[in-house]
C-alpha positions as a Markdown table, in Angstrom:
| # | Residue | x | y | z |
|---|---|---|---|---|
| 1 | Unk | -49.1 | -18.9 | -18.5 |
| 2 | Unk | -49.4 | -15.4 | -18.3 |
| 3 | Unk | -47.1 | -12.6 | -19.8 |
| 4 | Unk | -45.5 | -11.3 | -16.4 |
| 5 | Unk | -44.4 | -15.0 | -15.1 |
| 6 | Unk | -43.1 | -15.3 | -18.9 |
| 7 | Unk | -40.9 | -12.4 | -18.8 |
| 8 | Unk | -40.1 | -12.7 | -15.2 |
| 9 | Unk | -38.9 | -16.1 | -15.7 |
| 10 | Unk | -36.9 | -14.7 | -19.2 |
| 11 | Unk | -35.2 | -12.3 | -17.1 |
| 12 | Unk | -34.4 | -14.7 | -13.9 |
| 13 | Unk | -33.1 | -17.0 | -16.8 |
| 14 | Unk | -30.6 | -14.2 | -17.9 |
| 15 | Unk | -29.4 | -13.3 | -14.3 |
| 16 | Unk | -28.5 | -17.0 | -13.8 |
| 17 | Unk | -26.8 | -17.6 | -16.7 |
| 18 | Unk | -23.7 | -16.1 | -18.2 |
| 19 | Unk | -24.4 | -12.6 | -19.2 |
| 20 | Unk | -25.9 | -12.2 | -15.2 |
| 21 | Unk | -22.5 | -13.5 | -14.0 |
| 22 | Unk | -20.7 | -10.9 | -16.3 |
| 23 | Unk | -23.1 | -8.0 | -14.6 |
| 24 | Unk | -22.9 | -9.2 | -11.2 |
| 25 | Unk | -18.8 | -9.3 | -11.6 |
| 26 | Unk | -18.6 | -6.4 | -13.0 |
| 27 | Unk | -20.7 | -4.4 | -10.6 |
| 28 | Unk | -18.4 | -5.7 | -7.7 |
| 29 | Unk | -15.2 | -4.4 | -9.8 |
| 30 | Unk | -16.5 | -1.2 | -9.7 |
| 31 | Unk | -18.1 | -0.9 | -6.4 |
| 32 | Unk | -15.0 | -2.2 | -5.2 |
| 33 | Unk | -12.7 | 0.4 | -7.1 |
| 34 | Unk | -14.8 | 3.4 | -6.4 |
| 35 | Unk | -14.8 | 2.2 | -2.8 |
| 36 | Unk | -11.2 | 2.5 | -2.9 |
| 37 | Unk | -10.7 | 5.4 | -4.5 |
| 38 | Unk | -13.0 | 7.2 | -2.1 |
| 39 | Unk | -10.8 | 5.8 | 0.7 |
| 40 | Unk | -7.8 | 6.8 | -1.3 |
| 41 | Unk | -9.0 | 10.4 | -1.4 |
| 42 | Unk | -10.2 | 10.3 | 2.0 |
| 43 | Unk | -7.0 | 9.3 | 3.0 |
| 44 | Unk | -4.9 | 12.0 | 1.0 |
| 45 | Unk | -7.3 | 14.9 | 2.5 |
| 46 | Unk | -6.2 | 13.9 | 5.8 |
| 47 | Unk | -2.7 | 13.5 | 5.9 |
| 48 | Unk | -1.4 | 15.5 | 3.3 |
| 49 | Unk | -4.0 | 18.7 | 3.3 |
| 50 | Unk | -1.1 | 20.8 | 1.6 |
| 51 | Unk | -0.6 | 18.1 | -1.4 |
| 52 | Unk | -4.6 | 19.5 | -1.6 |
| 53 | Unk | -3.7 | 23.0 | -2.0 |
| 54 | Unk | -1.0 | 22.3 | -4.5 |
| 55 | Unk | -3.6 | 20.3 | -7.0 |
| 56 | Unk | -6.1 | 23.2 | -6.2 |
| 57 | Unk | -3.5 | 25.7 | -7.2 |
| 58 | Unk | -2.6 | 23.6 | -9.8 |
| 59 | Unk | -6.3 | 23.3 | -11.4 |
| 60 | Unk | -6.4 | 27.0 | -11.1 |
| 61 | Unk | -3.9 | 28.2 | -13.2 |
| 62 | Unk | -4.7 | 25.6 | -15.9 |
| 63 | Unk | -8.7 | 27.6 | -15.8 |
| 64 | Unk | -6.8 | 30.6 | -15.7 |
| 65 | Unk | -5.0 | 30.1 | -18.9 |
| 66 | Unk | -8.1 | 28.2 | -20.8 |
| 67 | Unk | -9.7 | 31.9 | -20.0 |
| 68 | Unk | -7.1 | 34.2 | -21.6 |
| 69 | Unk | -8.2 | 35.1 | -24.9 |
| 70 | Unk | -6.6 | 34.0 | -28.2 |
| 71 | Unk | -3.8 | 36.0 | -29.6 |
């Protein structure tokens, strides 16, 4: 046989077995986690656009006093 069909079929071998399941699950725990948080974001910017302002505020004043100089 010839080296590509060798590692081709080393590599189908791994996606079907164990350690492919572990990847496959774990890419759907996070597809489906960042998918929510997006909606969850989504969701907060619509209905609560001055909860937005105060976390803007918030993350201002906490660059504002990283900025100050030491004593």
């Amino acid at each position: 046989m010839n080296r590509p069909l060798l590692k081709f079929r080393a590599r189908l071998r791994t996606l079907l077995g164990q350690r492919g399941q572990a990847l496959t699950e774990t890419g759907l725990l996070l597809a489906t986690l960042l998918g929510g948080l997006a909606v969850g974001g989504l969701w907060l910017m619509k209905t609560h656009p001055e909860m937005m302002n105060a976390i803007n505020s918030q993350v201002r004043g906490y660059y504002f006093m990283l900025s100050l100089p030491f004593p």
